[in-house]
TILUMTOR-489870 format. One record per residue: residue number from 1; x, y, z of N, C-alpha, C in turn. Coordinates in steps of 0.02 Angstrom, whole numbers, always signed. Layout:
BEGIN
+-----+--------+--------+--------+--------+--------+--------+--------+--------+--------+
:  nr :   n_px :   n_py :   n_pz :  ca_px :  ca_py :  ca_pz :   c_px :   c_py :   c_pz :
+-----+--------+--------+--------+--------+--------+--------+--------+--------+--------+
: NUM :      X :      Y :      Z :      X :      Y :      Z :      X :      Y :      Z :
...
+-----+--------+--------+--------+--------+--------+--------+--------+--------+--------+
***
This chain:
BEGIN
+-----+--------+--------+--------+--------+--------+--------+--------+--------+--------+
:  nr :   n_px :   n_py :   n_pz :  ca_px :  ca_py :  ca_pz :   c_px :   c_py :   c_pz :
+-----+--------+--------+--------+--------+--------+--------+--------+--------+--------+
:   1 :    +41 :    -60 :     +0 :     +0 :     +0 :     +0 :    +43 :    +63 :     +0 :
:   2 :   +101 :    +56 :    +26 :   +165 :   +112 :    +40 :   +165 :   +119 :    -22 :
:   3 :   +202 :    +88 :    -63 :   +223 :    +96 :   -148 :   +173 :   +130 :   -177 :
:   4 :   +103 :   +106 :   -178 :    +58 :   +140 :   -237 :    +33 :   +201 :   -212 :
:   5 :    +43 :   +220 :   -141 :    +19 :   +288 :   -137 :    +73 :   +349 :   -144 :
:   6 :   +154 :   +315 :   -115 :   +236 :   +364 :   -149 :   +227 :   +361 :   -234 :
:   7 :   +207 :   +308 :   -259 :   +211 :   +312 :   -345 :   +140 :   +388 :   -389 :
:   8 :    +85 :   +398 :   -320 :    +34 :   +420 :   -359 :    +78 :   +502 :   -330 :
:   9 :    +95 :   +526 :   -245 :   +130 :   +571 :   -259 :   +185 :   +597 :   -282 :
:  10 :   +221 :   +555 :   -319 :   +274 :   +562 :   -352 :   +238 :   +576 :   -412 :
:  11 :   +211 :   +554 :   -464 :   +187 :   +563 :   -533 :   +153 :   +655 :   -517 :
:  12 :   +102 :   +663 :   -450 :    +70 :   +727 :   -476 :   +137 :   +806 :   -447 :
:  13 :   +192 :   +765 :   -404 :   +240 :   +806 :   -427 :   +280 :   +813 :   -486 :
:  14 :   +281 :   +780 :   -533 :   +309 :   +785 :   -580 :   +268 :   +825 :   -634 :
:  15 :   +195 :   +798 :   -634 :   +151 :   +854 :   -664 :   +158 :   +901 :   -634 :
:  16 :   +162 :   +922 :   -567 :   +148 :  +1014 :   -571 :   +211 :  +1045 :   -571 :
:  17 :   +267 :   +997 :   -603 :   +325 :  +1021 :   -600 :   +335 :  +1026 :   -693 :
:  18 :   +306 :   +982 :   -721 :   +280 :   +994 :   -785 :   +262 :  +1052 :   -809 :
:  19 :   +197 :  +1085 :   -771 :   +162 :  +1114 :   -773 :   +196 :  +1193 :   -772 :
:  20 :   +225 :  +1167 :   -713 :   +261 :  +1262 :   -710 :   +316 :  +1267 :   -771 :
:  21 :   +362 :  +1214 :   -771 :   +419 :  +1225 :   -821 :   +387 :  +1248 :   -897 :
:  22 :   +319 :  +1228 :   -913 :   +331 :  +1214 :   -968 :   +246 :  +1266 :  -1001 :
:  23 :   +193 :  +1229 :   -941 :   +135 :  +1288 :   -945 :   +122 :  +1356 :   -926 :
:  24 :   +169 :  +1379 :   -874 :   +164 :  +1463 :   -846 :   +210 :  +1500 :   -918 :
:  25 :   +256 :  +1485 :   -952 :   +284 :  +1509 :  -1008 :   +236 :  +1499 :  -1075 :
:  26 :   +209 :  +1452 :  -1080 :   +155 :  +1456 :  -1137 :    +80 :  +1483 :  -1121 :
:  27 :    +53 :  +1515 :  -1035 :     +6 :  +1542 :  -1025 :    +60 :  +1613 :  -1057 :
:  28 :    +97 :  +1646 :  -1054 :   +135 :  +1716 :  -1046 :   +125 :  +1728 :  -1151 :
:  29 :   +144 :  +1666 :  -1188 :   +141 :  +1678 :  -1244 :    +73 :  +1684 :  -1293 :
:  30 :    +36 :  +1637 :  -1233 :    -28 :  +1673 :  -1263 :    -67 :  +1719 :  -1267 :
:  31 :    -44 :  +1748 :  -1182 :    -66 :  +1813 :  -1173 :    -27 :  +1874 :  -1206 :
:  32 :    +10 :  +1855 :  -1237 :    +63 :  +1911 :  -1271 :    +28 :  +1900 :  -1343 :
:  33 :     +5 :  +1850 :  -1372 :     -9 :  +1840 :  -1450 :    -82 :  +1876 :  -1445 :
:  34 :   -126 :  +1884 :  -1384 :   -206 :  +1896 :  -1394 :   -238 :  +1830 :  -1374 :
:  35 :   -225 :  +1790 :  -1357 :   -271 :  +1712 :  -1349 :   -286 :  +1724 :  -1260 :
:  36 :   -316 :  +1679 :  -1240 :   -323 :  +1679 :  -1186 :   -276 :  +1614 :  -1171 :
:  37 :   -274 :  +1659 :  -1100 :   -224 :  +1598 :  -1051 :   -269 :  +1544 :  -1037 :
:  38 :   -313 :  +1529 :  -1030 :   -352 :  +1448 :  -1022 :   -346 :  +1411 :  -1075 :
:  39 :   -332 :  +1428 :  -1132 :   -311 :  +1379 :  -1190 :   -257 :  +1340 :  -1160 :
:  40 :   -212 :  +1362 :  -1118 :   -149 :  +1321 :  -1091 :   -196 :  +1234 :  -1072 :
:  41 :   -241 :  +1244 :  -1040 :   -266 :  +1168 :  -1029 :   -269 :  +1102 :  -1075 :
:  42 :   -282 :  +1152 :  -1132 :   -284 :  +1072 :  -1186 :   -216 :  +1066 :  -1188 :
:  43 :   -140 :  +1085 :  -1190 :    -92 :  +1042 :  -1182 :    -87 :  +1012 :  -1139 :
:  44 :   -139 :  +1013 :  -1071 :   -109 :   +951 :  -1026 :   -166 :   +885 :  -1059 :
:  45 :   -218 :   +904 :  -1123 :   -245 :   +818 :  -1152 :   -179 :   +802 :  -1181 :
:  46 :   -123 :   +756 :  -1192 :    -74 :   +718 :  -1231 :   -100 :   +730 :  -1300 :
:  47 :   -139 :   +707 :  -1337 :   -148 :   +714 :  -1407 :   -165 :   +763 :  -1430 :
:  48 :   -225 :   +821 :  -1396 :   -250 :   +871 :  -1415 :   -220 :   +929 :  -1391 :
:  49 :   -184 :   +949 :  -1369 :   -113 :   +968 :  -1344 :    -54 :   +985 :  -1408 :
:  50 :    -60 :   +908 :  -1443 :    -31 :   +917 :  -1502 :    -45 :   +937 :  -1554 :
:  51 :    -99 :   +936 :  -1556 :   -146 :   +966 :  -1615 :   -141 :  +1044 :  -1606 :
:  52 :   -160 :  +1039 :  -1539 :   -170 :  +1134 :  -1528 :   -112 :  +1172 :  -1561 :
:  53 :    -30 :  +1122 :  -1536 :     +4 :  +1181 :  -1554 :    +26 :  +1196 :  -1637 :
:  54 :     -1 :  +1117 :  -1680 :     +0 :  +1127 :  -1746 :    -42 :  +1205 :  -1756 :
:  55 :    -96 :  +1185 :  -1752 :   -156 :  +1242 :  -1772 :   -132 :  +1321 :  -1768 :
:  56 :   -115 :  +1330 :  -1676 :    -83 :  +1379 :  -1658 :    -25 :  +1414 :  -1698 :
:  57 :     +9 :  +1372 :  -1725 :    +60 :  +1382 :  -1771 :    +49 :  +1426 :  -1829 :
:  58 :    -26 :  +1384 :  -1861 :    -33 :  +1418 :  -1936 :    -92 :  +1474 :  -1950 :
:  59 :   -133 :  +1473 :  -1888 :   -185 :  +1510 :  -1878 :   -159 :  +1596 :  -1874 :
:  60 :   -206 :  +1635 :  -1900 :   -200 :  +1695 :  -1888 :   -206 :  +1724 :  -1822 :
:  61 :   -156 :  +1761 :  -1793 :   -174 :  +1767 :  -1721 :   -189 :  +1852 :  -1720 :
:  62 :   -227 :  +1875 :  -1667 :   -272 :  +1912 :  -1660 :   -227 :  +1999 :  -1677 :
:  63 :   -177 :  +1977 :  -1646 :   -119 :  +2047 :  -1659 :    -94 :  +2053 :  -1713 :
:  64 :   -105 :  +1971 :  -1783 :    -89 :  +2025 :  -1826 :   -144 :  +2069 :  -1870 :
:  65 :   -113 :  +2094 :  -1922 :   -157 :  +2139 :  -1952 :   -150 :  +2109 :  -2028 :
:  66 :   -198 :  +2141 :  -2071 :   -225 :  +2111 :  -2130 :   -154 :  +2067 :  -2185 :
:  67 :   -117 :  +2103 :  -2163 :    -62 :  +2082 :  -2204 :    -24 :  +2022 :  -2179 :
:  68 :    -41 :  +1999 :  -2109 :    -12 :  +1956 :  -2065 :    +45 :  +1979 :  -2031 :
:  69 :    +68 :  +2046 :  -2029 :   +121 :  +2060 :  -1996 :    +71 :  +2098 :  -1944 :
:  70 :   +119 :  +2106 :  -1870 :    +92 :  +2115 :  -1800 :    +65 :  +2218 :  -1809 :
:  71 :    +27 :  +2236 :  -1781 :     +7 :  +2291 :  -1783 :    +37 :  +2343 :  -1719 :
:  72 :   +106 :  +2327 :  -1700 :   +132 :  +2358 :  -1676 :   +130 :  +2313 :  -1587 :
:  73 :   +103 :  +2291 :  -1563 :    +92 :  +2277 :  -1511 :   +142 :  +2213 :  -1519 :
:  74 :   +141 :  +2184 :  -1552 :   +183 :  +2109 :  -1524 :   +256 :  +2116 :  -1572 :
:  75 :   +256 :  +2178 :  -1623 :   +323 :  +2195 :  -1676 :   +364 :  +2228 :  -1593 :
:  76 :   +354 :  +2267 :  -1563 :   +388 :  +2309 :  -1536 :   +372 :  +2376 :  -1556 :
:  77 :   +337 :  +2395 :  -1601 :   +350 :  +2461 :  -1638 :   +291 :  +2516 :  -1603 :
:  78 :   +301 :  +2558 :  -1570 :   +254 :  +2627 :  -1542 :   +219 :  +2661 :  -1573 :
+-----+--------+--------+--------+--------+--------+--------+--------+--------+--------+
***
């Protein structure tokens, strides 16, 4: 009974150690692109997670402008 209850808190430290390394930096990039930070959740589904960040990739994101370049907010430019 010792083993399977050190194995279950060992695994959800490793998730929230997951979590910070890897989800508090991709909540920061979404909120910098215009998306909302709760999109961070579907990378913790394994498959849909993966999908998201294909999509994310090729999708138009909200800061840019018609031409697809950023409208000053995410270029740097004042």
């Amino acid at each position: 009974m010792q083993n399977d209850m050190s194995g279950a808190v060992g695994g959800l430290i490793i998730l929230v150690l997951l979590f910070v390394i890897v989800g508090v930096p991709l909540m920061q990039i979404l909120h910098r692109t215009g998306f909302s930070r709760a999109w961070v959740l579907l990378w913790l589904v394994p498959v849909v997670g993966l999908v998201f960040l294909w999509i994310y990739a090729f999708i138009r994101w909200p800061v840019e402008g018609d031409d697809g370049v950023g409208e000053g907010k995410a270029t740097g430019s004042r």
